[in-house]
N, C-alpha and C positions, 0 to 999 in steps of 0.2 A: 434394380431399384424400382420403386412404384411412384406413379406420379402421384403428387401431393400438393400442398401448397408447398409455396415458396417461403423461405425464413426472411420477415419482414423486419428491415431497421429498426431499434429504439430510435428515439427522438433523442435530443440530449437531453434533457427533462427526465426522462424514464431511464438514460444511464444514469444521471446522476445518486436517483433517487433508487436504484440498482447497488449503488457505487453504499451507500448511506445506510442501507438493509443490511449489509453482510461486517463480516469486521476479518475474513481469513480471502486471501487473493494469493495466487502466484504471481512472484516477480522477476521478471526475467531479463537479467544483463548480459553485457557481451565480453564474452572471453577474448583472450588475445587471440587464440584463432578464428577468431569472427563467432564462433557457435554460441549457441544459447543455452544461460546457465538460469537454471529454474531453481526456485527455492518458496514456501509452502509459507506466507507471513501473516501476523495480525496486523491491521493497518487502520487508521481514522484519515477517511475523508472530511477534508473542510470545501463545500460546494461553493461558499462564495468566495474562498480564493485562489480555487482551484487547485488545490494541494493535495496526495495524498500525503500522510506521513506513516513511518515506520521506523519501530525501536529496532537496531540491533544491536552488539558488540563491536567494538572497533578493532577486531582483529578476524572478521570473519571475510570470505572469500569474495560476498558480495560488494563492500565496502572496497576494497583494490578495486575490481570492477569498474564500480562506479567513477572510482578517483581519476581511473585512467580515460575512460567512455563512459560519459555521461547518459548516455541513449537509453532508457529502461521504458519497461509497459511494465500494468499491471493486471491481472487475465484476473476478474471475479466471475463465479458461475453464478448463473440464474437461481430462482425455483425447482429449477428443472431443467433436463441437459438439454434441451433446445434453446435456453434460453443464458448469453452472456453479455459481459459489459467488459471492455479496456480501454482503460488510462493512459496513455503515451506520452511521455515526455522527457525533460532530460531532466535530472536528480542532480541535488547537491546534499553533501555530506557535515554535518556538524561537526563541531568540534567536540572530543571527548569529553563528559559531565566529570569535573578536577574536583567541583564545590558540594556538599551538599546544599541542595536550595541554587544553586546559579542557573544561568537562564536555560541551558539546555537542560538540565534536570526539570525546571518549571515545566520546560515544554514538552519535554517523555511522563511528568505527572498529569497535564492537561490532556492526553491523548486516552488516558482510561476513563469509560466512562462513569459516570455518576454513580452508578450502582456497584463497582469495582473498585470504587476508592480505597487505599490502603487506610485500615481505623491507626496507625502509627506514621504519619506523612514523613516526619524528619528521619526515621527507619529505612522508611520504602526508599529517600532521596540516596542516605549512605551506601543502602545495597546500590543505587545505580551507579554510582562514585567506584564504587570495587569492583562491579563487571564491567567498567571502562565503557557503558553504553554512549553512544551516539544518534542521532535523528537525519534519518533517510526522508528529503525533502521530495516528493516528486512535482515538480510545477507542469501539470498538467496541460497540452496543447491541444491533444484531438483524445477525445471518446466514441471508442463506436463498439456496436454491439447489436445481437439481433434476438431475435422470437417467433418460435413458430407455435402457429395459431391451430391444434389439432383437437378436434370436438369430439367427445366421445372415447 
């Protein structure tokens, strides 16, 4: 290896706002035999209350996971492969969306952004009522992540 600079910490300021640029992160739970289960998710960061969240189905592998070991990160890459940010924390699981319109479907509508909105709302809520979705809480403790500074 050649010496070079060293990969210097983000601030938490520059994760978050890391955390806020992207919308696809690996999430990684813990299997019952302790290893780690990675999976490839869209996600919305909320910075001031330190959440991330995430849609899934309530019949996927992550979801057990979570129910049983709460313990998850979430890995976002940078600009550039020198450059990441993770979320750490322990996740709570919603209850499955029964209602069209109830509060967990509000809050998987609130998660797309503006320019994504579904032009049919009371639609987009039914389809989440029939794929039995749920919302992946992650309540955020530590962020860390770094960057290296290469000129040229």
């Amino acid at each position: 290896m050649t010496q070079g600079p060293a990969p210097r910490p983000l601030s938490d300021e520059a994760l978050s706002d890391l955390l806020g640029k992207h919308q696809f992160g690996t999430l990684a739970t813990v299997k019952r035999s302790g290893h780690p289960h990675q999976t490839t998710m869209l996600y919305s960061w909320d910075p001031e209350a330190r959440i991330v969240r995430l849609s899934t189905t309530a019949d996927r592998i992550k979801v057990t996971h979570l129910r049983r070991n709460p313990h998850t990160s979430l890995h976002v890459q940078g600009g550039d492969v020198w450059s990441f940010a993770v979320a750490e924390g322990d996740a709570e699981v919603s209850d499955v969306t029964t209602t069209p319109g109830d509060a967990v479907g509000r809050e998987l509508l609130g998660m797309i952004p503006p320019a994504a909105k579904p032009e049919d709302e009371d639609a987009f809520l039914e389809q989440l009522v029939a794929e039995r979705r749920v919302v992946i809480r992650l309540k955020v403790d530590r962020l860390y992540g770094t960057a290296l500074d290469i000129n040229g």
